[in-house]
C-alpha atoms as a printed R data frame, in Angstrom:
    type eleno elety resid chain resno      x      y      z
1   ATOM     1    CA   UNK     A     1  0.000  0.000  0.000
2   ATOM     2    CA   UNK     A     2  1.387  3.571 -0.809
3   ATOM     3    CA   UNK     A     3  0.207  6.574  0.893
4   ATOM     4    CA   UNK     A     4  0.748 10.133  0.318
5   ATOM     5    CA   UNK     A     5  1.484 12.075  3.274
6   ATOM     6    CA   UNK     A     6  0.008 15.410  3.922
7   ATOM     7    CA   UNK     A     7  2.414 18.114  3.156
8   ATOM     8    CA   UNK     A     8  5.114 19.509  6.119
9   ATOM     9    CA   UNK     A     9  3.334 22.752  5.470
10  ATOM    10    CA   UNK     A    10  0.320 22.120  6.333
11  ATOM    11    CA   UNK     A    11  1.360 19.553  9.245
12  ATOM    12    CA   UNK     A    12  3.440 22.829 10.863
13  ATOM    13    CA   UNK     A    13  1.053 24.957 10.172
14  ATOM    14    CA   UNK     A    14 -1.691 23.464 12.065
15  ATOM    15    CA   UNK     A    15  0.587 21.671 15.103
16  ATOM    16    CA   UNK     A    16  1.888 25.942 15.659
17  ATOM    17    CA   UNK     A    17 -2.023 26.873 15.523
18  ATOM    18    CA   UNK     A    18 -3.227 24.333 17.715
19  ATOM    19    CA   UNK     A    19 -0.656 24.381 20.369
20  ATOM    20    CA   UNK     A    20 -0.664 28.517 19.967
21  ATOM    21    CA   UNK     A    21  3.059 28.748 18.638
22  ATOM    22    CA   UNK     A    22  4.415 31.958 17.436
23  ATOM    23    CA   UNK     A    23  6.383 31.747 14.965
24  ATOM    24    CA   UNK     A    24  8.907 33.963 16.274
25  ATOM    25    CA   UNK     A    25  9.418 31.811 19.431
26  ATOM    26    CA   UNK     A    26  9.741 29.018 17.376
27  ATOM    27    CA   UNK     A    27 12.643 30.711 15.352
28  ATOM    28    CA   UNK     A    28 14.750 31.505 18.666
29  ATOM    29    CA   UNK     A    29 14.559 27.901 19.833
30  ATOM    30    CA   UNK     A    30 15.385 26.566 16.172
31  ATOM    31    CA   UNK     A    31 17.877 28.375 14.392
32  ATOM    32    CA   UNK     A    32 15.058 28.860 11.663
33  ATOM    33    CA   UNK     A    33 14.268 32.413 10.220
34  ATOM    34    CA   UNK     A    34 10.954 33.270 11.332
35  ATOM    35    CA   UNK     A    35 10.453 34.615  7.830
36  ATOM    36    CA   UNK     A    36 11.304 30.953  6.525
37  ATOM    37    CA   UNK     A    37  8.984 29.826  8.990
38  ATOM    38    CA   UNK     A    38  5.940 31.743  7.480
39  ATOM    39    CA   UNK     A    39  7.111 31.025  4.187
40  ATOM    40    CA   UNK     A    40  6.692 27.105  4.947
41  ATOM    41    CA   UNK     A    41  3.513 27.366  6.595
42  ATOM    42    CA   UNK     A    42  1.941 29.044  3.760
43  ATOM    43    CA   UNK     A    43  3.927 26.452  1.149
44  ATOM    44    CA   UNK     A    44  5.736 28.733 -0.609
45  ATOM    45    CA   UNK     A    45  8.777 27.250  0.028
46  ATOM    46    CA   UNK     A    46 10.005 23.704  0.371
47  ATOM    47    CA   UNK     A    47 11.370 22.549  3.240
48  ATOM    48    CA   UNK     A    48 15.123 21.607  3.908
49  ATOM    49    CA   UNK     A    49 15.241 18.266  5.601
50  ATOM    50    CA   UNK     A    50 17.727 19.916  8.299
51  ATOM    51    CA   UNK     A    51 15.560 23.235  8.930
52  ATOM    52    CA   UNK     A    52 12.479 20.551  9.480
53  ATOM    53    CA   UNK     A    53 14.703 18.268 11.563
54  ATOM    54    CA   UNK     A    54 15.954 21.389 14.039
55  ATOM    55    CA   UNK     A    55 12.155 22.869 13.996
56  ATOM    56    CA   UNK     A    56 10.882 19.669 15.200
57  ATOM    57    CA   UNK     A    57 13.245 19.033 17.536
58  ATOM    58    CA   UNK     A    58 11.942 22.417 18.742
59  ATOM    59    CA   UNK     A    59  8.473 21.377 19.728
60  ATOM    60    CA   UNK     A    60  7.306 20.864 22.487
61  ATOM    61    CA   UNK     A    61  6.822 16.964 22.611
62  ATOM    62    CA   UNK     A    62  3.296 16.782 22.012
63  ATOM    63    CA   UNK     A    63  3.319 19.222 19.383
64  ATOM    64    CA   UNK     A    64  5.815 16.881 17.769
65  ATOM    65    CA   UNK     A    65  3.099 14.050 18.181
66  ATOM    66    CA   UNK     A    66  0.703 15.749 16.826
67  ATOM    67    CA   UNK     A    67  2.784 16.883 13.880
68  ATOM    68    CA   UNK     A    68  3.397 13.605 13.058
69  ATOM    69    CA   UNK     A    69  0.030 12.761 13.922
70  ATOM    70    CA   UNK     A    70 -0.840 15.103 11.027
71  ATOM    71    CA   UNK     A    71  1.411 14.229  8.576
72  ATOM    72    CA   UNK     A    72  0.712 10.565  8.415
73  ATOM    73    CA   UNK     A    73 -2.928  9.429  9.913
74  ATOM    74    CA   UNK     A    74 -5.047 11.671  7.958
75  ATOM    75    CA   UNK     A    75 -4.241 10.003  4.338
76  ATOM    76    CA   UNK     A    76 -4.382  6.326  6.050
77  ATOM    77    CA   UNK     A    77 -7.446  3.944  4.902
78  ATOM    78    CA   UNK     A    78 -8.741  1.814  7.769
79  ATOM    79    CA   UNK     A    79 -5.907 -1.414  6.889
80  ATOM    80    CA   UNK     A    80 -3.719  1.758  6.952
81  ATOM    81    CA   UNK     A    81 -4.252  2.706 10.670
82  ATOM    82    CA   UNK     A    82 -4.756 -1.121 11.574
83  ATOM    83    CA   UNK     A    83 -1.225 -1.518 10.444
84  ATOM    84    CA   UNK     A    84  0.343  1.517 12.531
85  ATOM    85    CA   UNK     A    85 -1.534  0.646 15.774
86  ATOM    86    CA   UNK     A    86 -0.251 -2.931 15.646
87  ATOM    87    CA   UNK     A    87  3.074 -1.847 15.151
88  ATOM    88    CA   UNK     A    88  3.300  1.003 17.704
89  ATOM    89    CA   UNK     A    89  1.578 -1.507 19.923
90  ATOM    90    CA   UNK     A    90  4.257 -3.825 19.194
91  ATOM    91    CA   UNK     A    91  6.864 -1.503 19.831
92  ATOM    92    CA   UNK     A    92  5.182 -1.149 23.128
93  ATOM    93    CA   UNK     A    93  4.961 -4.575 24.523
94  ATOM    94    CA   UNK     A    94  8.555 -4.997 23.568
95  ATOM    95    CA   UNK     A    95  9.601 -2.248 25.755
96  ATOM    96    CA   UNK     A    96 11.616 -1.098 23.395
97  ATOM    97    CA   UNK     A    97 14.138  2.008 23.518
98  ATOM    98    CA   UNK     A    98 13.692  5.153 21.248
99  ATOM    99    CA   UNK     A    99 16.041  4.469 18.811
100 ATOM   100    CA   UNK     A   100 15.207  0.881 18.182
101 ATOM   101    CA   UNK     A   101 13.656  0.005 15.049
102 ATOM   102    CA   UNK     A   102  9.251 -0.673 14.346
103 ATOM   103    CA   UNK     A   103  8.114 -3.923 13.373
104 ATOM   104    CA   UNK     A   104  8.750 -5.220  9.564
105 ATOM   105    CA   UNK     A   105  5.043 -4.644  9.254
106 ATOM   106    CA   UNK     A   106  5.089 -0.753  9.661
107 ATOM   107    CA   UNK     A   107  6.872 -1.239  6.402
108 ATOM   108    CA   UNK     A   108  3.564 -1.886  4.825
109 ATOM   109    CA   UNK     A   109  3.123  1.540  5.170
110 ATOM   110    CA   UNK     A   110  5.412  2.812  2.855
């Protein structure tokens, strides 16, 4: 199964209105012009994958959730989100760290 993923844009743009983040405070944490911040949100400019990586890393952690919340559930059929709940779920019972890697059936996915 392939899936498109909602665009980065939109996925900031709604985790920085939902969890009421200015964009200027998220340029002081990250490094990332606040004017390239705007200029994301609104999709007029693509994304650098180490600008996204440092304004991430910037977010409060449940902003991060729900960013990637946003970028992958919304385009996911029903086998889709069956597929990522048994793996997260399996990535739970295993107890396993942060950096370890998901199931072979989050692969599925891609």
């Amino acid at each position: 199964m392939t899936i498109a993923l909602m665009k980065f844009s939109k996925a900031l743009d709604l985790t920085l209105k939902e969890f009421k983040i200015p964009a200027k405070d998220l340029a002081n944490k990250s490094g990332v012009a606040e004017s390239s911040i705007s200029r994301y949100r609104r999709g007029e400019r693509d994304i650098q994958a180490d600008s996204l990586e440092r304004l991430i890393a910037s977010l409060p952690p449940e902003a991060q959730q729900y960013f990637y919340f946003n970028c992958v559930v919304p385009v996911l059929d029903d086998r889709g989100i069956a597929t990522l709940l048994e793996a997260v779920s399996t990535k739970l019972r295993s107890g396993a760290s942060e950096n370890s890697r998901l199931p072979e059936n989050l692969a599925a996915l891609t």
